[in-house]
PADREN-140486 format. One record per residue (C-alpha): residue in one letter; z, y, x. Coordinates in nm, 3 decimals, padded with zeros to 5 digits. Example, Ala and Ser with C-alpha at 12.3 -4.5 7.8 and 13.67 -1.06 7.14 Angstrom:
REM residues 2
> a  00.780  -00.450  01.230 $
> s  00.714  -00.106  01.367 $
***
This chain:
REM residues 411
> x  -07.358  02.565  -11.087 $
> x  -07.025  02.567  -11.253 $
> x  -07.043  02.182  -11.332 $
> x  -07.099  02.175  -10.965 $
> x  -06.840  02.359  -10.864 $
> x  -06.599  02.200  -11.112 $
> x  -06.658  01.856  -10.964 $
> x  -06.580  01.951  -10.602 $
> x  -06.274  02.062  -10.669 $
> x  -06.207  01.760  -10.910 $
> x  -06.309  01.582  -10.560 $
> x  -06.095  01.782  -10.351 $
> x  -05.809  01.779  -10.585 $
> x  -05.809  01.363  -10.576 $
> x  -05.801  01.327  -10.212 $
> x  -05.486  01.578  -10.174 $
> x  -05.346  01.376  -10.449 $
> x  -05.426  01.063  -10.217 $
> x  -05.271  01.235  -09.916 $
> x  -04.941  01.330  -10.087 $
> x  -04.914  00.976  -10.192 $
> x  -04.968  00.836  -09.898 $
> x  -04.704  01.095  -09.747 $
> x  -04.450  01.033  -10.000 $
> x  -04.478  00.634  -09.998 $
> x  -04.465  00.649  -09.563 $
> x  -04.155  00.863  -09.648 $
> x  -04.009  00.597  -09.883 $
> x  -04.053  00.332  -09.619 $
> x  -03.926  00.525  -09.333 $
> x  -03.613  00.571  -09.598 $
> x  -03.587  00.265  -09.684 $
> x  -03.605  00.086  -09.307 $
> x  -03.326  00.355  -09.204 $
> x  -03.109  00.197  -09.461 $
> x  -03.225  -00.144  -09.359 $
> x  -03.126  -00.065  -09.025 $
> x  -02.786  00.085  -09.117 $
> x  -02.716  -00.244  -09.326 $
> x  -02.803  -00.446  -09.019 $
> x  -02.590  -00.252  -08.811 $
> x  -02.281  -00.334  -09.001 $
> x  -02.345  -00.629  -09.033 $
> x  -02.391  -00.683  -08.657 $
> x  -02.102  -00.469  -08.562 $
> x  -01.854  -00.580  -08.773 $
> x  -01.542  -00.338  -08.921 $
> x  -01.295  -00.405  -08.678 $
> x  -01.506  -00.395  -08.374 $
> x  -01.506  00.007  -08.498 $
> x  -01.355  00.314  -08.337 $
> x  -01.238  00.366  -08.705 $
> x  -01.232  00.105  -08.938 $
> x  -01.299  00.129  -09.257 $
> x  -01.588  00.275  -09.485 $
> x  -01.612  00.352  -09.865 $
> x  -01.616  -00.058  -09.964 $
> x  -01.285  -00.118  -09.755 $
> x  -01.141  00.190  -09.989 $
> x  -01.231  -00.026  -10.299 $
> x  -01.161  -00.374  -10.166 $
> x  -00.803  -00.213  -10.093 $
> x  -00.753  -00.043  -10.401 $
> x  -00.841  -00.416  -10.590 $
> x  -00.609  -00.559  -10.386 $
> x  -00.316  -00.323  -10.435 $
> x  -00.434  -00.348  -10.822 $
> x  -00.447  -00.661  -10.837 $
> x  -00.024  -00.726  -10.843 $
> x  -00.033  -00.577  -11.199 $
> x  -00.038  -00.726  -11.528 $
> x  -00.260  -00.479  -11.725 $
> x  -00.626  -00.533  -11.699 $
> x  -00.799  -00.232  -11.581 $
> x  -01.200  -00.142  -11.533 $
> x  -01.269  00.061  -11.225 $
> x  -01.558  00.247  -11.228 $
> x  -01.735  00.545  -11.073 $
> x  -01.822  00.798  -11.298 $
> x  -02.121  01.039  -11.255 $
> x  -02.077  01.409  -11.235 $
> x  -02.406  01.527  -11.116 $
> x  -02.465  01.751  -10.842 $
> x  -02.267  02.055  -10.959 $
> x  -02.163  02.257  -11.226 $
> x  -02.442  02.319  -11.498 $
> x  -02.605  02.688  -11.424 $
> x  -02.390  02.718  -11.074 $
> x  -02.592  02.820  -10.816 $
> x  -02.421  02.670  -10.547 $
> x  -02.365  02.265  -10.571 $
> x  -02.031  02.111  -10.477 $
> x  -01.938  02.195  -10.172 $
> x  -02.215  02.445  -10.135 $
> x  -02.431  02.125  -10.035 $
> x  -02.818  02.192  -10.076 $
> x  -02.881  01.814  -10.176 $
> x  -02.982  01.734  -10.570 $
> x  -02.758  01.393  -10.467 $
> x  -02.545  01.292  -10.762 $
> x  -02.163  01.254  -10.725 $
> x  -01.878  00.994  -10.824 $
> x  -01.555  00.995  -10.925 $
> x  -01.345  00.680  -10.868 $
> x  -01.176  00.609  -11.197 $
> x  -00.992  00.340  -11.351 $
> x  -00.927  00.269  -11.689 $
> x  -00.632  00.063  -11.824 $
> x  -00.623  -00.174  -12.126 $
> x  -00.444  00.029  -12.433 $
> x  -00.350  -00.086  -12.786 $
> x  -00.548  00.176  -12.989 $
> x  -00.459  00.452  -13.116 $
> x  -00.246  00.471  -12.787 $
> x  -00.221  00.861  -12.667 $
> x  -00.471  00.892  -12.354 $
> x  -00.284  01.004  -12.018 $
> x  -00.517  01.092  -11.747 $
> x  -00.312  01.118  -11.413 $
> x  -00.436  01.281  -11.124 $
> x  -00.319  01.247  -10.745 $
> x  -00.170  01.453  -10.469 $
> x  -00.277  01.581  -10.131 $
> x  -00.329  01.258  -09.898 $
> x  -00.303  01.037  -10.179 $
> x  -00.525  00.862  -10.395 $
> x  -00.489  00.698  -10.776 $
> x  -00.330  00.398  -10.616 $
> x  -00.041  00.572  -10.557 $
> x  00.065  00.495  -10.890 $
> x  00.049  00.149  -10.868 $
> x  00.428  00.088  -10.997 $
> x  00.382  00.280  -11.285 $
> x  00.061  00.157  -11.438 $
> x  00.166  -00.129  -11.625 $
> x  00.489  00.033  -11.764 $
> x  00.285  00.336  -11.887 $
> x  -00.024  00.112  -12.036 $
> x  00.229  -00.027  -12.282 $
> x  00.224  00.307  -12.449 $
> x  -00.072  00.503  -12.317 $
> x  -00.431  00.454  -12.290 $
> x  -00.414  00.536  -11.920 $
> x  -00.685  00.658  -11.711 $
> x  -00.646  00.785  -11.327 $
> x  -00.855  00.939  -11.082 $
> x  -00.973  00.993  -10.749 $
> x  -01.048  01.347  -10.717 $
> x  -01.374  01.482  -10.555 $
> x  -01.361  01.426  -10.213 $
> x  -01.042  01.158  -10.194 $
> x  -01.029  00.773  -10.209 $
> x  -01.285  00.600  -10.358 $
> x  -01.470  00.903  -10.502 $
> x  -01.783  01.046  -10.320 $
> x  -01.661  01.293  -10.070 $
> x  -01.957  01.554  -09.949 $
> x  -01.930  01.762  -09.721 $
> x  -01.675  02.057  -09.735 $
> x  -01.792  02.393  -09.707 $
> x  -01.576  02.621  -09.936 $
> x  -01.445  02.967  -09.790 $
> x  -01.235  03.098  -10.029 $
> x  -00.939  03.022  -10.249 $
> x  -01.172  03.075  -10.554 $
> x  -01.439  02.836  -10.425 $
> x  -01.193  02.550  -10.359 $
> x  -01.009  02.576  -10.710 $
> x  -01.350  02.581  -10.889 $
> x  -01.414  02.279  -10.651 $
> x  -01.187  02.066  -10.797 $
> x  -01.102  02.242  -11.174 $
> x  -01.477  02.235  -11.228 $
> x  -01.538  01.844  -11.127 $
> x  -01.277  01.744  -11.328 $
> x  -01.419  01.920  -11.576 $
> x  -01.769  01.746  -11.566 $
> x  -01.603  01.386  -11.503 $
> x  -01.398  01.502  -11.849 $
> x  -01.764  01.547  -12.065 $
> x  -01.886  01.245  -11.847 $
> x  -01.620  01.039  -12.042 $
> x  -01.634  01.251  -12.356 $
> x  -01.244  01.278  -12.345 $
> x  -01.019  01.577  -12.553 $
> x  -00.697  01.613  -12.687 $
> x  -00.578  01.402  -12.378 $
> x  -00.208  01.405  -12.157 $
> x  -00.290  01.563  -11.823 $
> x  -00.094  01.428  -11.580 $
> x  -00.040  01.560  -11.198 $
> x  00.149  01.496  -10.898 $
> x  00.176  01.763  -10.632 $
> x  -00.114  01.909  -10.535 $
> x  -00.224  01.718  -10.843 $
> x  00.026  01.941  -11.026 $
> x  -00.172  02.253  -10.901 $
> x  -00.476  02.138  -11.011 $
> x  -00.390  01.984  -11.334 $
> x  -00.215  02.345  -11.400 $
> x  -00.525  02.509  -11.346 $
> x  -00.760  02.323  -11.521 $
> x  -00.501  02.355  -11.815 $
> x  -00.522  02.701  -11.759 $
> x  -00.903  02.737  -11.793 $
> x  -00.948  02.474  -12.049 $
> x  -00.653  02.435  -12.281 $
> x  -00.822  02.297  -12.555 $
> x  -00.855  01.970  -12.450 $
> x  -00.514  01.923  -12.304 $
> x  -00.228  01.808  -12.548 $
> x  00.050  01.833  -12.330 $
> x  00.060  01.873  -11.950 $
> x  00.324  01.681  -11.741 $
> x  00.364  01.781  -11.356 $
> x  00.540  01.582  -11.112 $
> x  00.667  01.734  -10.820 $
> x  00.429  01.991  -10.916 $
> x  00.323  02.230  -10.585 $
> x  00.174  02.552  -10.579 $
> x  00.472  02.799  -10.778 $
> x  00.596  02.933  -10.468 $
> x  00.454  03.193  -10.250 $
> x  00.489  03.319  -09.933 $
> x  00.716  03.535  -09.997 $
> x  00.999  03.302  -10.110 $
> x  01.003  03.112  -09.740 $
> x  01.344  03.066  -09.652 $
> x  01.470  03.266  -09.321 $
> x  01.536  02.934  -09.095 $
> x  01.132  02.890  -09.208 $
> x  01.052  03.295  -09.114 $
> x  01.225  03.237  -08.763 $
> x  01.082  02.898  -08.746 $
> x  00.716  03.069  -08.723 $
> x  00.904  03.370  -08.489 $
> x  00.880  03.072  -08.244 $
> x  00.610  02.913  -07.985 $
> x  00.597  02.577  -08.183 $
> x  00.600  02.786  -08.537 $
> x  00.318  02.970  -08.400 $
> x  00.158  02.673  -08.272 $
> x  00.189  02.487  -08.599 $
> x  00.063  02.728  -08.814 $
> x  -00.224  02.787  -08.578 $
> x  -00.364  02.452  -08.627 $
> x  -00.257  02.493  -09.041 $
> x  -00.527  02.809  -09.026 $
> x  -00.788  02.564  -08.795 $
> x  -00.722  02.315  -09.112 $
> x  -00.621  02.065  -08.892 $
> x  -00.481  01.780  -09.088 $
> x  -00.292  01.446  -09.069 $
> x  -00.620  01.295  -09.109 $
> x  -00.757  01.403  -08.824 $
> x  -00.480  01.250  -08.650 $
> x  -00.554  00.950  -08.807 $
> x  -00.880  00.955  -08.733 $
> x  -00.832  01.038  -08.352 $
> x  -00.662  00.740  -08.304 $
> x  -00.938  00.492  -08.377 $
> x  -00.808  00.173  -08.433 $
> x  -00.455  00.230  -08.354 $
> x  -00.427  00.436  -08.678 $
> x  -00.326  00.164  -08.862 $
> x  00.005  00.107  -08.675 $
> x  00.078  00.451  -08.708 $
> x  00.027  00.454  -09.121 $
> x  00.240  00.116  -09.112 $
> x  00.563  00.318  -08.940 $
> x  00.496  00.570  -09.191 $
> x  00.526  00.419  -09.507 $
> x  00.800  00.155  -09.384 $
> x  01.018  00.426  -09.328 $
> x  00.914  00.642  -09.602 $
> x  00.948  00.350  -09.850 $
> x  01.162  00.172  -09.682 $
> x  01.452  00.255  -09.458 $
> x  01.413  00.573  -09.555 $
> x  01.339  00.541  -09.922 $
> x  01.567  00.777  -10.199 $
> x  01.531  00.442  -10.406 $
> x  01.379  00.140  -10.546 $
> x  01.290  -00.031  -10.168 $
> x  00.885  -00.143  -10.186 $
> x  00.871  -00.573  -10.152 $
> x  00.728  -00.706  -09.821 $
> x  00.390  -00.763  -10.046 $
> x  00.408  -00.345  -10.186 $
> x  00.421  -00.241  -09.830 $
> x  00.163  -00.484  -09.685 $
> x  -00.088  -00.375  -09.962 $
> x  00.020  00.011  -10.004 $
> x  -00.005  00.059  -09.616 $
> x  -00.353  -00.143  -09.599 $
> x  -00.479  00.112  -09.876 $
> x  -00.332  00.456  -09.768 $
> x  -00.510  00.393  -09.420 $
> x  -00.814  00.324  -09.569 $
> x  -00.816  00.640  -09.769 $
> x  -00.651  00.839  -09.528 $
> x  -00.932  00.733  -09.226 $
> x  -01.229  00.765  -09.438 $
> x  -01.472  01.101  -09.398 $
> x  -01.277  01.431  -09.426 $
> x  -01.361  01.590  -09.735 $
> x  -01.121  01.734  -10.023 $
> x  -00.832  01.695  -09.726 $
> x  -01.001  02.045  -09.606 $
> x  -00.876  02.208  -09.919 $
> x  -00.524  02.225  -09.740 $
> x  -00.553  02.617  -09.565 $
> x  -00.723  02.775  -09.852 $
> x  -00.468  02.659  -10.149 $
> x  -00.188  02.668  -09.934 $
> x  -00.013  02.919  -09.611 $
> x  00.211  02.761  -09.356 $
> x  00.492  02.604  -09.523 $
> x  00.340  02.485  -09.842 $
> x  00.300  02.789  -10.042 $
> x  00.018  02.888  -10.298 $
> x  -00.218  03.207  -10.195 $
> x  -00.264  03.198  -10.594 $
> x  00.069  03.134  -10.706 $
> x  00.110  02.924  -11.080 $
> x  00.388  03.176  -11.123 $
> x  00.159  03.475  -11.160 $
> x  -00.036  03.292  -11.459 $
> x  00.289  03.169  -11.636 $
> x  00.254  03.427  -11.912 $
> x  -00.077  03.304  -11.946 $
> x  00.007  02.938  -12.012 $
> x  -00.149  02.768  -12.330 $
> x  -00.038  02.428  -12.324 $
> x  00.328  02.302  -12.355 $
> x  00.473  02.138  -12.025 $
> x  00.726  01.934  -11.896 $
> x  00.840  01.909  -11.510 $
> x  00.905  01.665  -11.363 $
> x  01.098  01.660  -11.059 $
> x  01.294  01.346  -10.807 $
> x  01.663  01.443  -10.725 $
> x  01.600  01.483  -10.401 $
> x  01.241  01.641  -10.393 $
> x  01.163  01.887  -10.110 $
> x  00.945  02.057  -10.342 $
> x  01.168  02.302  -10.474 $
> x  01.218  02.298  -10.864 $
> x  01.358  02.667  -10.914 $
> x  00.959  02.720  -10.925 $
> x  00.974  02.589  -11.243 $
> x  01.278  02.769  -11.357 $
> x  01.136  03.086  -11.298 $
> x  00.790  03.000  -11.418 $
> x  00.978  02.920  -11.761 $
> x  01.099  03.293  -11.822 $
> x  00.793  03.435  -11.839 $
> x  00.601  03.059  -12.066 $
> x  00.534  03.138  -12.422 $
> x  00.467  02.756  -12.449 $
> x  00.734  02.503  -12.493 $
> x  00.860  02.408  -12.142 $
> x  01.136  02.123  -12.032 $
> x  01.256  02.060  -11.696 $
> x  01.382  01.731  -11.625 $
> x  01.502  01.551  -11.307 $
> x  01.506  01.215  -11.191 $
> x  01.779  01.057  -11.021 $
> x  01.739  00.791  -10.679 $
> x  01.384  01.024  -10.614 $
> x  01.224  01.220  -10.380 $
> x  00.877  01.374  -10.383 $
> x  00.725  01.081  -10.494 $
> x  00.968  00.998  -10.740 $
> x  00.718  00.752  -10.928 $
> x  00.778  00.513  -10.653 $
> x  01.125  00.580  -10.560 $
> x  01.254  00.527  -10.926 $
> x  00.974  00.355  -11.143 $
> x  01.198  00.301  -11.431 $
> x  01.360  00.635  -11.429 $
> x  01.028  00.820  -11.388 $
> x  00.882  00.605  -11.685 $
> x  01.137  00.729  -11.899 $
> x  01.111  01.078  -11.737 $
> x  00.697  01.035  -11.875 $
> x  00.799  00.872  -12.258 $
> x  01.063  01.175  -12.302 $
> x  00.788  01.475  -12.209 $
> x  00.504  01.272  -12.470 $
> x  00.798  01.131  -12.746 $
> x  00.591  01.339  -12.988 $
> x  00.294  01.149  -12.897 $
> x  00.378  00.829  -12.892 $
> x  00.700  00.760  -13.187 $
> x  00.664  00.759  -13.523 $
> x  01.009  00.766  -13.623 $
> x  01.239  00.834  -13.407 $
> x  01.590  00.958  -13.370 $
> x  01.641  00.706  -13.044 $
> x  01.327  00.806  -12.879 $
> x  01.467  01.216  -12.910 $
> x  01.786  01.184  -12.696 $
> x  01.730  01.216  -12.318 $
> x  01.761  00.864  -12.152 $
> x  02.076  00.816  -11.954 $
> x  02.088  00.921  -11.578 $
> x  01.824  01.201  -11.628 $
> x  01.872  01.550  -11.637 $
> x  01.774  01.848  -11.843 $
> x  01.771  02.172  -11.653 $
***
């Protein structure tokens, strides 16, 4: 009787085993013509026959071409960082899918033994941005930089973070996994920005495997209340309160981008011809710069809204931190140099008062014939600006390498 019974359920057991394979092999194939379709799709409605033009391959395609006016071979590659944190409940971006995520990353030849500097972007910008400083800094560095989570070439899930705390550990803790993903320690951190901000706060949770940390226009040391009183009776006003309205909605400049389908383009070309060109604090971009930096920032700018949406919980109205780096300056670990353009509108006095309370070696130093993005304004000066902060890293010897280059200043 219990043979019996044994082999009816063996029975039953192989024809729900049957069913479940059929079920999982008709889901396969529905998967798999869905992605069919999609391919044929594109291919039938081509890029530019789209409201907005571009997709994750036009992000790469434009980052090779920008790339491809250096001298320094480089590997670009996208670097698996799972689907979240190890033991976190909650996966990036509080997604419920098991789907593994990328970070764009590229990788410059080095001489060995060269110090590794890993250099991480700013808010609407993308590793690309660096594009006039790659080969200078490969002569001495092994250089590495990054998309971050969310931006250019990297995968960019949806955003769903509520908090301050959520959107920090969004970004600390992926570069964190993309870090043991290329078994890297004892590196340069590098950031620029909103870059700054989160290179200061990883360095703040994980010290020991930063060297030395170098930010560059660094944001996020000034809070609220240090706004200015034209910028309190700026907000006193309709448009103030307007504007910071749509800050709190998190619209962004993206969005704007976006809306315009495919006059977005035109818009991004006015914007970084003036910005690095008529406009420009210094070194003016060539005709070829412009033509591939403007093709690339639209394509990184237009592409799905992810990390952008960071914007309202790191920052208030007016650029300032709801966590301020100044509270945590006591509780620095890793020596730091600033880095700051002439003429930056980010305000360096952050940095000056962020010193007093360091118990870490800490050097200001400023950058003449620069603004905020003083690494294409003044390549050379910035270069030197970089070698200074690291000339422990990098020189043997050397009584030439101590002394400040000319035109930059100490504070």
């Amino acid at each position: 009787m219990n043979l019996s019974r044994f082999a009816s359920r063996l029975r039953m057991a192989e024809e729900i085993s049957k069913k479940t394979a059929s079920v999982a092999d008709s889901s396969a194939a529905t998967a798999a013509a869905t992605n069919a379709a999609r391919s044929k799709w594109k291919i039938l409605w081509p890029n530019s026959l789209r409201w907005i033009p571009t997709s994750t391959d036009y992000i790469i395609a434009a980052e090779k071409r920008l790339l491809s006016i250096l001298k320094t071979p480089y590997v670009q590659e996208q670097v698996n960082i799972g689907s979240g944190p190890p033991g976190s409940k909650i996966r990036w971006f509080r997604s419920t899918s098991n789907e593994s995520r990328y970070i764009n990353t590229v990788t410059f030849d080095a001489k060995e033994g060269s110090p590794t500097l890993v250099m991480v972007h700013g808010y609407g910008a993308s590793q690309g941005f660096f594009f006039r400083n790659f080969d200078a800094l490969a002569s001495r560095f092994r250089v590495i930089a990054i998309d971050q989570l969310g931006w250019g070439g990297s995968s960019r899930p949806d955003f769903t973070c509520k908090s301050t705390e959520e959107t920090e550990a969004w970004f600390i803790d992926s570069l964190e996994e993309w870090r043991k993903a290329q078994n890297l320690s004892n590196f340069i951190l590098l950031g620029h920005s909103f870059g700054g901000y989160v290179a200061a706060k990883y360095a703040l949770k994980h010290p020991e495997h930063v060297q030395h940390l170098v930010l560059v226009g660094s944001a996020g040391f000034s809070a609220e209340a240090d706004a200015s009183e034209r910028l309190t009776k700026f907000r006193a006003t309709w448009k103030g309160a307007l504007l910071n309205h749509l800050w709190e909605s998190n619209f962004t400049p993206q969005k704007l981008i976006r809306g315009l389908g495919p006059w977005g383009p035109g818009l991004v070309n006015r914007y970084t011809t003036a910005r690095f060109g008529a406009h420009s604090e210094g070194t003016v971009l060539t005709e070829e710069e412009a033509k591939l930096l403007t093709d690339y920032v639209y394509h990184t700018l237009a592409a799905k809204a992810s990390g952008e949406l960071c914007l309202k919980y790191i920052f208030s109205f007016g650029a300032f931190a709801r966590k301020p780096l100044l509270q945590s300056a006591s509780e620095w670990k890793v020596p730091t140099t600033f880095i700051y353009g002439m003429n930056d509108w980010m305000n360096y006095q952050g940095a000056v008062e962020a010193r007093k309370y360091m118990k870490v070696p800490c050097e200001i130093i400023r950058v003449p014939q620069g603004g905020h993005f003083v690494f294409i304004d003044n390549p050379s000066g910035f270069h030197s600006a970089v070698l200074y902060a690291c000339r422990k890293f990098i020189s043997q010897d050397s009584s030439h390498d101590q002394q400040l280059p000319d035109g930059l200043r100490l504070v």
